[in-house]
C-alpha positions as a printed Julia matrix, in Angstrom:
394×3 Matrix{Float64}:
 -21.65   46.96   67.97
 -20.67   44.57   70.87
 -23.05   46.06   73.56
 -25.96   45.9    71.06
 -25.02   42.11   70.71
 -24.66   41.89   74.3
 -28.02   43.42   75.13
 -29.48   41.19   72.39
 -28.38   38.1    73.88
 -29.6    39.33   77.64
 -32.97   39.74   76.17
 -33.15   36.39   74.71
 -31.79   35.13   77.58
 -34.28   36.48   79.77
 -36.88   35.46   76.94
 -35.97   32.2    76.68
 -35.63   32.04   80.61
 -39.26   33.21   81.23
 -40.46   30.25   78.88
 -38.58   27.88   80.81
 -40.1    28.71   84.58
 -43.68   29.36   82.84
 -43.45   26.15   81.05
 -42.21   24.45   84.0
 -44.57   25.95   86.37
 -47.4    25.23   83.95
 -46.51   21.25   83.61
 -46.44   20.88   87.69
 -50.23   21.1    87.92
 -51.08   19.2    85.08
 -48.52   16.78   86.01
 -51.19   16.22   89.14
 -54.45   16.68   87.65
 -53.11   13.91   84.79
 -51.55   11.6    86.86
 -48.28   11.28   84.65
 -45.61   11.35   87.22
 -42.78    9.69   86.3
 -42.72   11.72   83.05
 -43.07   15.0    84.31
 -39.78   13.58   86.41
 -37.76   12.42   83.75
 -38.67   15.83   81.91
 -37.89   17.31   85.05
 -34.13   15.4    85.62
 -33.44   16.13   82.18
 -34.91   19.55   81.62
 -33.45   21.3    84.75
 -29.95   20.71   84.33
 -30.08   21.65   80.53
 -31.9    24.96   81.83
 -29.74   25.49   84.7
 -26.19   25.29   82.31
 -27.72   26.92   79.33
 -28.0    29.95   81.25
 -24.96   30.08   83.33
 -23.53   29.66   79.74
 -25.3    32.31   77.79
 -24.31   34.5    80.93
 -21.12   34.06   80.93
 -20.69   33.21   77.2
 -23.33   34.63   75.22
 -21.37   33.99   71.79
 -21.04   30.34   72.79
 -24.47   28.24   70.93
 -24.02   25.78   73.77
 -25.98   27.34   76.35
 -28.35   28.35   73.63
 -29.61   24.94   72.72
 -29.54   23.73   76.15
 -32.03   26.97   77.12
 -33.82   25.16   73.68
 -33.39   21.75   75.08
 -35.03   22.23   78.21
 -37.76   24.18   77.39
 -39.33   21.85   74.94
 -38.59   18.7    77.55
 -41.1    21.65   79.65
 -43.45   22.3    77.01
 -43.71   18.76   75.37
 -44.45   17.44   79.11
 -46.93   19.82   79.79
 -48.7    19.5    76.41
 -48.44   15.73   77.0
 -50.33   15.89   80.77
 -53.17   18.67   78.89
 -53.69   16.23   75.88
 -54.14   13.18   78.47
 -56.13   15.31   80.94
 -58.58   16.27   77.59
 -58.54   13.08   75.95
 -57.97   10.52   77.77
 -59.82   11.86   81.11
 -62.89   13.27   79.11
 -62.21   16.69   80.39
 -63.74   19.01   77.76
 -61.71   22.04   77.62
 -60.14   23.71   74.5
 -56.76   23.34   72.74
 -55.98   19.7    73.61
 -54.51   18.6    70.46
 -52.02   21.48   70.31
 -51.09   20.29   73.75
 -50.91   16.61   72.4
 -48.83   17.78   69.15
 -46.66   19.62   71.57
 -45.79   16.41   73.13
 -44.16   15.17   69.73
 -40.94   17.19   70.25
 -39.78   16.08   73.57
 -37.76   13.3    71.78
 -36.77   16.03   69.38
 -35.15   18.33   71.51
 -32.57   15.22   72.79
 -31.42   15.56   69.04
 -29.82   18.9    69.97
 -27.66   17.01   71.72
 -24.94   15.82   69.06
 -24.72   19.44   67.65
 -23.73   20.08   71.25
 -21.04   17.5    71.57
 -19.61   18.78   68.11
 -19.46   22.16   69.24
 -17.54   21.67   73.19
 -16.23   23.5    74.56
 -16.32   27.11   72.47
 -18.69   26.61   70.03
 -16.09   27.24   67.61
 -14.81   24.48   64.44
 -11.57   25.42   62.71
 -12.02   22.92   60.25
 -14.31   24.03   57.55
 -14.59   20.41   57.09
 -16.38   19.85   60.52
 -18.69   23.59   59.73
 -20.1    22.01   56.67
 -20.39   18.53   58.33
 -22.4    20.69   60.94
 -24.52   22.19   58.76
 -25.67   18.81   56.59
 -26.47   17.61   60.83
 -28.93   21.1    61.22
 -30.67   20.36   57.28
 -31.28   17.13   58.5
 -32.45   18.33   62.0
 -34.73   21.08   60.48
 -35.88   18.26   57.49
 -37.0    16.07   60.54
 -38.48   19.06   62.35
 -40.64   19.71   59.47
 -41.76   15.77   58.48
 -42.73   15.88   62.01
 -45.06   19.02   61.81
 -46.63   17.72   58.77
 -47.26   14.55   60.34
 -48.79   15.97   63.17
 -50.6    18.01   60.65
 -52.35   15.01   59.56
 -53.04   13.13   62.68
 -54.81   16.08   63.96
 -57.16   16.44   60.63
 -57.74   12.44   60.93
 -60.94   12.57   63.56
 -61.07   11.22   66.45
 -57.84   12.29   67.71
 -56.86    9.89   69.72
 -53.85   10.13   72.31
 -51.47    7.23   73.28
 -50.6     6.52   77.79
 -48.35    9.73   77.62
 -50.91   12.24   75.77
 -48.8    12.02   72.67
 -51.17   11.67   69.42
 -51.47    7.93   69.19
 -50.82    8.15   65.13
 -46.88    9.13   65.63
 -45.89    6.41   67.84
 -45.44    4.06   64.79
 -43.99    5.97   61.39
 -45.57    5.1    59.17
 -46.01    5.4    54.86
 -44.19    9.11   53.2
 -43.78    9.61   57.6
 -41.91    6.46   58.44
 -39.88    6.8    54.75
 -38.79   10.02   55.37
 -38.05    9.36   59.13
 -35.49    6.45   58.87
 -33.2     8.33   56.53
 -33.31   11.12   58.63
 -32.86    9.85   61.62
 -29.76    8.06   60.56
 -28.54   11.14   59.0
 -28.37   12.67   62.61
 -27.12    9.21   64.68
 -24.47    8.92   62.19
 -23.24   12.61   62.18
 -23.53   12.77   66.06
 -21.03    9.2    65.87
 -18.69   11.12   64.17
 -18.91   14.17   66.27
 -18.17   12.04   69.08
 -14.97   10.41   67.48
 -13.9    13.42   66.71
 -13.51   14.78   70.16
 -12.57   11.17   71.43
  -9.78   11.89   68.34
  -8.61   15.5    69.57
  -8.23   13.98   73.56
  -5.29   12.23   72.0
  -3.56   15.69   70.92
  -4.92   17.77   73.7
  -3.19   18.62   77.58
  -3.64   20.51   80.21
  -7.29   22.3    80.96
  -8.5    21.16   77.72
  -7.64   17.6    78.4
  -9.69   17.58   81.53
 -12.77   19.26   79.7
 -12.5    16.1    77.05
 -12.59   14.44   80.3
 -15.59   15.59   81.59
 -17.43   15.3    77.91
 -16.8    11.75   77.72
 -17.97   10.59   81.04
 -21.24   12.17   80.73
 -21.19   11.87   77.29
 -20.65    7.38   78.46
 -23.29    7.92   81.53
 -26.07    9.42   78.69
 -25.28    7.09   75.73
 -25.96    4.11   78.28
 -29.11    5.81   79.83
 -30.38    6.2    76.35
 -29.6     2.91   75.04
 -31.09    1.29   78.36
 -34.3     3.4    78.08
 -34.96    3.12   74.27
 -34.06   -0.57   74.42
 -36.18   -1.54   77.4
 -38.89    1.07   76.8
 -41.95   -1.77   76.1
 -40.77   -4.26   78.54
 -42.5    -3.77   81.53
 -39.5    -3.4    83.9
 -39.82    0.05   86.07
 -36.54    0.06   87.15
 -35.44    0.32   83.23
 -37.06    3.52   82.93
 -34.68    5.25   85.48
 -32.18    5.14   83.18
 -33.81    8.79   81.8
 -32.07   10.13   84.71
 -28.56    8.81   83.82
 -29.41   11.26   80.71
 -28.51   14.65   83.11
 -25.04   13.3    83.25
 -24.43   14.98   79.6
 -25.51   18.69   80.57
 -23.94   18.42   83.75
 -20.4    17.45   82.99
 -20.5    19.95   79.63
 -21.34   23.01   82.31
 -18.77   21.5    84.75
 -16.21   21.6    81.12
 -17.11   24.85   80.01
 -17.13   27.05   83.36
 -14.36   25.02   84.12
 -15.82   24.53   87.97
 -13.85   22.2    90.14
 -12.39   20.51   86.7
  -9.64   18.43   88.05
 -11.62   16.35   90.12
 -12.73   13.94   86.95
  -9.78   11.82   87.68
 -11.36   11.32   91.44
 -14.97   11.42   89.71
 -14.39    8.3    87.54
 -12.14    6.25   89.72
 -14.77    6.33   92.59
 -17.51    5.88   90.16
 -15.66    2.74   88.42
 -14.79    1.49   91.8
 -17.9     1.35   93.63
 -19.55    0.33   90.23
 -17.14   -3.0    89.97
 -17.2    -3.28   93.63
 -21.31   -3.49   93.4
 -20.99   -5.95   90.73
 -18.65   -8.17   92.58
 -21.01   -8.42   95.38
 -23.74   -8.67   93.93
 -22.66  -11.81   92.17
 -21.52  -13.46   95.5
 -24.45  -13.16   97.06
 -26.53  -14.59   94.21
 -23.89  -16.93   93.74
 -24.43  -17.37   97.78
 -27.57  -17.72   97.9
 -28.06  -20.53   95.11
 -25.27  -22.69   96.61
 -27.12  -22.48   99.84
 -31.29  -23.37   98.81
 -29.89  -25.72   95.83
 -27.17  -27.6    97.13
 -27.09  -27.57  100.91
 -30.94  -26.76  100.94
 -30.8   -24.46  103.33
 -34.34  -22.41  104.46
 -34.33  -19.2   101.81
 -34.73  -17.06  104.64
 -31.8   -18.36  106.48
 -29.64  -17.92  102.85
 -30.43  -14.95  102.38
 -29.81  -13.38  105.49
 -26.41  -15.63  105.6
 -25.71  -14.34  102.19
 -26.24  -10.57  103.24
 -24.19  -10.81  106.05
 -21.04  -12.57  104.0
 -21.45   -9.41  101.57
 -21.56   -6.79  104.28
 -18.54   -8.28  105.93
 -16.98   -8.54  101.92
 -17.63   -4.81  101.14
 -14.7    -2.99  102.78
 -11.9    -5.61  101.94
 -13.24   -5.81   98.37
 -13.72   -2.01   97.76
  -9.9    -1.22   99.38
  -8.77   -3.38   97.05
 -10.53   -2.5    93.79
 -10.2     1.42   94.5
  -6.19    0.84   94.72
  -6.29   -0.97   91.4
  -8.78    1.77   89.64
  -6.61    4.71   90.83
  -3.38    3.0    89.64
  -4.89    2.89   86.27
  -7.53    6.05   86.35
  -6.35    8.11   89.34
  -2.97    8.12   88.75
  -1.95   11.14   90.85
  -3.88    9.97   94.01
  -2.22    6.66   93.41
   1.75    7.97   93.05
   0.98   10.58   95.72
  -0.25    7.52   98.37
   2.33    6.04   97.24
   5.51    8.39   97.85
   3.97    9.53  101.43
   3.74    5.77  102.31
   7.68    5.54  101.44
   8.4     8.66  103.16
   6.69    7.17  106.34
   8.74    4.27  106.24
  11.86    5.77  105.87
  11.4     8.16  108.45
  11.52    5.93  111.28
  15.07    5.62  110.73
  15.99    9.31  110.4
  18.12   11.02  112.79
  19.44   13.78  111.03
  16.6    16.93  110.82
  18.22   18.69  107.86
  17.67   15.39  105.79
  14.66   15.04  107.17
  14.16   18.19  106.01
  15.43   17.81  102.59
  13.06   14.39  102.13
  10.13   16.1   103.05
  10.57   19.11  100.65
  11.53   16.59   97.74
   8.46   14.59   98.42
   5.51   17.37   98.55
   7.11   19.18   95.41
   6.99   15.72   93.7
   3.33   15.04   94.44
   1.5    18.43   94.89
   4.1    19.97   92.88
   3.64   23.59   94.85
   4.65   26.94   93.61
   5.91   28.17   96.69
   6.53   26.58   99.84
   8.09   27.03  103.43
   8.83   24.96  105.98
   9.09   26.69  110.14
  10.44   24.56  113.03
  11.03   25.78  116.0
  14.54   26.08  117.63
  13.89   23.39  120.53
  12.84   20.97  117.2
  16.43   20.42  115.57
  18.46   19.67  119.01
């Protein structure tokens, strides 16, 4: 019964795997020919990852749903992108070629398939709940998923009978950008439904850190930060998304972070290096924000008050933070690891102490003894053993 699961999942793994390159290799060109190339690479920083974990996760896991909806995930960020680029190639373009509002409806589900993502967060890092609590909390989140699914289809249904179809900048059909009327009354509910559930999903993980140690602890680790890094992104992107400021839209990208630290989590690759992760991240982030504010701060004090030339400022101002950057980011990287490395921190800080009091040692078997006491303490070995030569302890 197991191998006939087994070969099941391999074939919808390979399935599901075909769709992705086809779908991929299909948007590339029409990517070109539509000129829409920032989507096709946010689809593409999104999609890739999601693809990439979802099937190192069905291979190694195939009874964990994880990898599953991340193979899901990424194809539709594929498929909506490339139906997006046919629908503005057809439409927008004048191209006359067949099938470009299924290509334009196709686009609708790109936003969709992000939604997958709180079922995912629930389900870290087994796809297993213990609670029957949290299974039927699950399955209200996939009735209102499938709910919104559907109100979607049906409203794509209708924009396509209404003619001209008209497409919006990204291919999508025009009519869905704004819900409106049974659409826009049976969106809102819905859509809360799934923020709210994927909230609590959240807190409860944040919830079970507290009770957790070990490699499971580190996992939670993981799950957060990318979990932080994507929940920014997304509020950055959505927030920003009709203001005109290109660098806003980057923040897509930050949205990788999620897939990327769950497959670090579950394969458990390299997974105690979150502590090092987060303290470098949080240090080079504060140190970047410290800087940046002295050299605005800089630069005002010299064209407003002492009415300096801006180019003179400016390069004055640059050369204050270059010469600022070391100092600063020694500083603020030995405060982050006290609080967020803590290991790197103690272990920096027993070797320094060893230093010091070997300069005063004479005696090699204390010597010795110090040396053994201190790497047990901060690598905390299984074995170790120590060889001096002869000449070494005259």
């Amino acid at each position: 019964m197991s191998s006939v699961r087994l070969g099941s999942a391999r074939t919808w793994r390979v399935v599901l795997g075909v769709l992705v390159v086809a779908s991929f290799a299909a948007a590339v060109p029409l990517t070109v020919l539509s000129g829409q190339i920032f989507n096709a690479l946010v689809a593409a920083a999104i999609g890739v990852p999601c693809a990439a974990v979802g099937w190192l996760v069905t291979r190694r896991q195939p009874g964990n749903p994880i990898g599953w909806l991340f193979l899901v995930t990424g194809l539709f960020q594929f498929l909506s992108t490339a139906g997006g680029d046919y629908g503005y190639y057809v439409y927008r373009l004048g191209h006359h070629l067949p099938l470009g509002a299924a290509g334009s409806a196709l686009s609708q589900f790109w936003g969709l398939s992000l939604v997958l993502f709180g079922a995912v967060v629930l389900l870290f890092p087994d796809g297993r709940l213990a609670s029957r609590g949290w299974r039927w909390t699950l399955r209200v989140y996939c009735v209102a998923f499938a709910l919104l699914v559907l109100a979607t289809c049906v409203a794509i249904a209708g924009a396509l009978a209404a003619h001209p179809v008209r497409v919006d900048s990204s291919g999508g059909l025009a009519a869905m950008d704004h819900a409106v009327g049974w659409f826009g009354a049976v969106q809102g509910p819905l859509g809360a439904v799934t923020i709210g559930l994927s909230v609590a999903f959240i807190a409860r993980q944040a919830l079970s850190w507290r009770r957790s140690g070990g490699d499971r602890r580190q996992q939670l680790k993981w799950l957060a930060s990318g979990g932080a890094v994507t929940i920014i992104c997304l509020a950055l992107a959505v927030s920003f998304s009709n203001s005109g400021v290109p660098v806003i839209g980057l923040a897509w990208f930050g949205v990788a972070a999620l897939p990327v630290s769950i497959g670090v989590g579950i394969l458990k690759y390299r997974l105690y290096e979150i502590d090092r992760i987060i303290s470098r991240t949080l240090a080079y982030a504060i140190v970047t924000g410290l800087l940046v504010g002295v050299y605005a701060g800089l630069v005002l004090l010299a064209t407003q008050v002492f009415k300096f030339h801006s180019t003179v400022a400016v390069a004055a101002s640059t050369l204050v933070a270059a010469a600022l950057f070391n100092p600063v980011r020694r500083r603020v990287q030995h405060a982050v690891d006290r609080r967020f490395n803590r290991a790197r921190y103690d272990a920096e800080r027993m070797v320094t102490a060893f230093a010091a009091r070997l300069q005063d040692a004479a005696d090699p078997d204390a010597v010795y003894a110090d040396l053994t006491g201190v790497i047990h303490t901060a690598l905390e070995p299984t074995h170790m053993s120590t060889w001096i030569r002869p000449g070494d302890r005259q």
